[in-house]
C-alpha positions in Angstrom: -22.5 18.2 23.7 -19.4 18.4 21.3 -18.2 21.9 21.2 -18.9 23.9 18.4 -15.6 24.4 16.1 -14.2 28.0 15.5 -13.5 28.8 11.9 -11.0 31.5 11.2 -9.3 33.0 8.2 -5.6 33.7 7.4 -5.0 37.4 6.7 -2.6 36.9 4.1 -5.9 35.4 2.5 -7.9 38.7 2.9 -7.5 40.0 -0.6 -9.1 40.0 -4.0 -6.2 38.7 -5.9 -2.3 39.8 -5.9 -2.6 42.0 -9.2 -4.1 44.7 -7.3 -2.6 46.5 -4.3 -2.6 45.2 -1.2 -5.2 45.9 1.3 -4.1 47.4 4.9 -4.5 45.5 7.7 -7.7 48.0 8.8 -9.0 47.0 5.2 -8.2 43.3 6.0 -10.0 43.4 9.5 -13.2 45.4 8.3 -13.4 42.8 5.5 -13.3 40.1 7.9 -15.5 41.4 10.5 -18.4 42.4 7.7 -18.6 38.9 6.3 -19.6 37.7 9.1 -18.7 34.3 9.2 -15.2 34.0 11.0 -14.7 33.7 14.7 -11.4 34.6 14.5 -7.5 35.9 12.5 -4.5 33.7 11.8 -1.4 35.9 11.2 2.2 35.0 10.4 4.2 38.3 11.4 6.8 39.5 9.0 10.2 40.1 10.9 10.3 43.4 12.2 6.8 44.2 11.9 4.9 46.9 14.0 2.2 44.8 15.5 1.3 47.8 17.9 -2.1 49.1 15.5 -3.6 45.6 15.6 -4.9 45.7 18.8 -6.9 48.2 17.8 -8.4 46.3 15.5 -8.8 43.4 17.8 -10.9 44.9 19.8 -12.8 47.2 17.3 -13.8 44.0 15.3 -14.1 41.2 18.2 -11.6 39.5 16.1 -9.0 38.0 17.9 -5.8 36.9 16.7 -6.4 33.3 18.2 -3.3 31.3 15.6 -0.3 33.3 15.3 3.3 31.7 14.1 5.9 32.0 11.5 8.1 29.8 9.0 11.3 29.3 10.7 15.2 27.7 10.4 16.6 26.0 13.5 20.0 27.3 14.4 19.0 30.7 12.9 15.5 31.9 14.1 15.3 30.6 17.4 15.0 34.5 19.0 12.3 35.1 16.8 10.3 32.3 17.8 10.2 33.8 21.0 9.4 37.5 19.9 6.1 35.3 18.3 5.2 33.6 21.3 5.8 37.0 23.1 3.3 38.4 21.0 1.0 35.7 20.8 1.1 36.1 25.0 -0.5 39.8 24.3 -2.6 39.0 21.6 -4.2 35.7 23.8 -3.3 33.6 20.9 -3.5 30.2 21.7 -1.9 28.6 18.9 1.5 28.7 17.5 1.7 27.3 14.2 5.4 26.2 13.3 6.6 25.8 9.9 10.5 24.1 10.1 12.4 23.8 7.3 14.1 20.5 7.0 17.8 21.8 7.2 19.1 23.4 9.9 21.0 27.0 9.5 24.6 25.6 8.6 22.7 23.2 6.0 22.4 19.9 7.5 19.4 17.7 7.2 17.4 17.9 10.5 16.9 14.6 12.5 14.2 13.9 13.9 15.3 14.6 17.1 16.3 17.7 16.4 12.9 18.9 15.0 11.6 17.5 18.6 14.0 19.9 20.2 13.1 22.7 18.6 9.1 22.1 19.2 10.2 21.2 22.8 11.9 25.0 23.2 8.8 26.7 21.4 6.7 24.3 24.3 8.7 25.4 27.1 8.4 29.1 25.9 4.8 28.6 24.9 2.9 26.6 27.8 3.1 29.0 30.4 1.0 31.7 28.6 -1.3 29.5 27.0 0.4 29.6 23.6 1.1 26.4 22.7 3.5 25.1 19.4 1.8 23.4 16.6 4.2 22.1 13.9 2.4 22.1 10.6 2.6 19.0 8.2 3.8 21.6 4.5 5.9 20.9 1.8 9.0 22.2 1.7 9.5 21.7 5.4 10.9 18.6 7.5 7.3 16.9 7.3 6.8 16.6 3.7 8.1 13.3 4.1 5.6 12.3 6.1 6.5 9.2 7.9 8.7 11.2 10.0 5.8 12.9 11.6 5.4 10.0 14.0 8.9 10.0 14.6 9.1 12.8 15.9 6.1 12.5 17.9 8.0 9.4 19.7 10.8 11.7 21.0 8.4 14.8 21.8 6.3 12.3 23.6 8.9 10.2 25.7 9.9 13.6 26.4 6.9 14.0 28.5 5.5 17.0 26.7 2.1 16.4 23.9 2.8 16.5 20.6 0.7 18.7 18.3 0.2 19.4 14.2 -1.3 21.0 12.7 -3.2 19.4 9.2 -3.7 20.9 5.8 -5.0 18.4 3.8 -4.0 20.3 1.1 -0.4 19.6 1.4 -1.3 15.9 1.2 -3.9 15.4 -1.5 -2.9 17.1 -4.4 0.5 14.6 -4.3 -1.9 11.7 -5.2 -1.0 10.4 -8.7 1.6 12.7 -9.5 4.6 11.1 -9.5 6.8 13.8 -8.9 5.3 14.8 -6.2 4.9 11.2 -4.3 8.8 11.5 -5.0 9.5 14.4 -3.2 7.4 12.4 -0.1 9.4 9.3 -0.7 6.7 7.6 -1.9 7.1 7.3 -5.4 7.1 3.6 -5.4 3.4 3.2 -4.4 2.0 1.3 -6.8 -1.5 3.3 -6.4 -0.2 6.5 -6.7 -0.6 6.7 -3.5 -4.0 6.1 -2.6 -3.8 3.9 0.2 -1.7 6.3 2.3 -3.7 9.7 1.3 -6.8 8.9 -0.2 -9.7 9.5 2.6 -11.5 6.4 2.0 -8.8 4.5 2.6 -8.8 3.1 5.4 -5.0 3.1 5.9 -4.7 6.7 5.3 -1.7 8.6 7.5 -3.3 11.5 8.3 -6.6 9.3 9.8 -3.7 8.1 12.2 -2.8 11.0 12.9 -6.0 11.9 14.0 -7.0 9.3 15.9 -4.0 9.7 18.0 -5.2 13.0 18.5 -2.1 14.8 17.3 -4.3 17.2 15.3 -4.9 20.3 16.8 -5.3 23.1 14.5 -6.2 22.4 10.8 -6.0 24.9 7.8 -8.7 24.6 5.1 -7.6 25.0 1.3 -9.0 22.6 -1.4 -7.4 21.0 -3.6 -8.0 17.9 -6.4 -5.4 14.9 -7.0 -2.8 15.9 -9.4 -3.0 19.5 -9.1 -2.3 21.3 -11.5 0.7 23.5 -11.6 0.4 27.2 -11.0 1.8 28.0 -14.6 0.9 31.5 -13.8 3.4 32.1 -11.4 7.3 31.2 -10.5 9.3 29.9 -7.4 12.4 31.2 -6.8 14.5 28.4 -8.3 12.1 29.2 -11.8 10.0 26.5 -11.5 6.1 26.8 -12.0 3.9 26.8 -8.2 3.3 23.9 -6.6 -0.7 23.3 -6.9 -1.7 23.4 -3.6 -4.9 25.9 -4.0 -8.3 24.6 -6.5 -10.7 27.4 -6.3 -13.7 26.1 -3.9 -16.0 28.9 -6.2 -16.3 28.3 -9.5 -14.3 31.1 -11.4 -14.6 33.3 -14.0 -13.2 32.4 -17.4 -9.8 33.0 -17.8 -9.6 33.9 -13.9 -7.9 30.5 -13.7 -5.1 28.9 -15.2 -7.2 25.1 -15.5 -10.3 23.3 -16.0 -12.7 23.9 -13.2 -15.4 21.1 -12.2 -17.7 21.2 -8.9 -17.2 17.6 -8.6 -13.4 17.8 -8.7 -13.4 18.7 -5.2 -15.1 15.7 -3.9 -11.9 14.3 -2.5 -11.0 17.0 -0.6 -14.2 17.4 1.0 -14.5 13.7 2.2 -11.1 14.8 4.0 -12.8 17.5 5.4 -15.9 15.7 6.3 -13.9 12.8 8.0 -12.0 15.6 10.1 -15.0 16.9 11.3 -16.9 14.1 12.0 -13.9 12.4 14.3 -14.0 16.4 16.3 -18.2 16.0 16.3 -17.8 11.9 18.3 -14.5 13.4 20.5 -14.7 13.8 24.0 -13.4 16.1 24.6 -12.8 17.4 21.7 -9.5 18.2 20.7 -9.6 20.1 17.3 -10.5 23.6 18.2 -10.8 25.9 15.4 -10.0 25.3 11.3 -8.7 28.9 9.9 -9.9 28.8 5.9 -6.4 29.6 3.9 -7.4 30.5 0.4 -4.2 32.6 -0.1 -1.8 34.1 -3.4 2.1 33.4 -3.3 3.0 31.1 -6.3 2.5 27.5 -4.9 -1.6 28.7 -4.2 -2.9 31.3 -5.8 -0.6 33.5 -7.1 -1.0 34.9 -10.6 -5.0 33.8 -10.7 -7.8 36.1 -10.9 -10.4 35.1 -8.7 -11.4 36.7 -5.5 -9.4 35.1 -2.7 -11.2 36.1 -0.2 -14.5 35.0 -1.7 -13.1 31.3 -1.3 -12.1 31.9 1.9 -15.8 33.0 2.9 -17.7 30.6 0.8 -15.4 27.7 2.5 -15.9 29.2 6.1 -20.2 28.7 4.9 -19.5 25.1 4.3 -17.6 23.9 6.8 -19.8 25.4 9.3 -22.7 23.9 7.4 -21.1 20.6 7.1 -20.4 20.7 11.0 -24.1 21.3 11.8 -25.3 18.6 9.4 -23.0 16.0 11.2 -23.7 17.4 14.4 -27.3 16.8 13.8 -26.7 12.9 13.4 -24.8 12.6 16.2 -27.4 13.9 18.6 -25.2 16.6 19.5 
């Protein structure tokens, strides 16, 4: 039998909306632990945090923090990659999710075999207590162009370690058909707006590669539709509107939302989901091991909106562990 998928939720996510205060991390962790549905936490550590009071809370809730990680420049945070895996060591954690920005401290583009070196240090650092590196595929980082994801993956693999990322189909889907965005990927010139290389039913669909070479080891869920829209509700630091990378999966409110909302907008996003799933419910043995829901603020997501955060978060964790039984079902497993 396949084994069953653990579905976790990032605690930045734990939240009504960010025009209210803050809850604290006992908040957070009650929250968590009364909906019932998670199996587990994915935190990103702020520098200098005191992470001393959450091991309380891991054991008062059963909760553990099973992802842990960080956004990160080479040539600058290498020391605190290792405080992370340190921690992640105490905590059990047994994934570290790696976001790399695509220039290096003194502002040069990162090759590719330099983003292989730095996943091969956080590999060394992280095998030996079980806390292994996961670089995730997010804009504004080396892998939103994302051909060079099997590039690197050549050099981390002919350096005899496995390579591993981790998937947010978020980050991918909402490019399709919006030009600017395909740009930014360097794929403005598709002439389908980029179907064929994101779409899920197409068949030539990077990330399905990526999956089927089993890169994919931890996965975020966030929908999304095609074209996003902006986040006009919120800025980047540059003074641009958000990046559309969060479409509520609960209908909202009016006026909780700064677009049109339709159920069946996020049929595309759910295909993606579905054909994740459906790969982990054939594998053997199975190489996905948990999907953490990642509903969060911050002005790319959700930043500025009105609509419960977390409630996404827990009426995405329902579904995907409904959608996992249902195809479980039909494959006998």
């Amino acid at each position: 039998m396949a084994e069953p998928i653990l579905i976790g939720v990032n605690l930045d996510g734990v939240l009504e909306h960010d025009g209210l205060p803050p809850p604290t991390p006992a908040e957070r962790f009650r929250r968590v632990a009364a909906a019932g549905v998670f199996d587990y936490i994915e935190k990103n550590p702020v520098r200098g945090e005191n992470l001393s009071p959450y091991f309380a809370l891991v054991d008062r809730h059963a909760l553990p923090i099973r992802v842990i990680g960080g956004i990160w420049c080479a040539g600058r945070d290498e020391a605190h990659v290792a405080e992370i895996v340190a921690a992640g060591a105490q905590f059990g954690s047994t994934v570290l999710n790696c976001q790399l920005h695509a220039r290096h401290a003194d502002g040069h583009l990162l090759s590719d075999r330099e983003v292989a070196d730095f996943y091969l240090r956080a590999y060394a650092l992280g095998e030996p207590v079980g806390c292994l590196p996961s670089l995730e595929v997010h804009v504004d980082m080396w892998s939103e162009d994302f051909m060079r994801v099997a590039r690197v993956a050549r050099h981390v693999e002919q350096a005899g370690a496995p390579f591993r990322i981790t998937l947010d189909h978020s980050h991918l889907l909402f490019k399709i058909g919006n030009r600017a965005e395909l740009d930014a990927s360097g794929l403005r010139e598709s002439a389908d707006g980029g179907h064929a290389l994101l779409d899920p039913a197409s068949p030539a669909a990077i990330y399905a590669d990526w999956i089927a070479r089993g890169w994919v080891r931890h996965a975020h869920a966030r929908s999304v539709t095609p074209n996003n829209p902006e986040n006009r509700w919120m800025r980047r630091a540059d003074g641009s509107p958000g990046r559309g990378i969060q479409y509520p999966f609960v209908a909202p409110a009016p006026g909780a939302y700064h677009g049109e909302w339709r159920a069946d907008a996020l049929d595309t996003w759910k295909a993606a989901l579905r054909q994740l799933l459906r790969t982990q419910a054939h594998a053997r043995p199975s190489l996905l091991a948990q999907i953490s829901c990642e509903f969060i603020p911050f002005p790319d997501y959700g930043g500025g909106a009105r609509y419960s955060i977390f409630d996404n978060n827990v009426a995405c964790a329902h579904w995907l562990r409904d959608t996992w039984q249902a195809l479980a079902a039909r494959t006998g497993t």
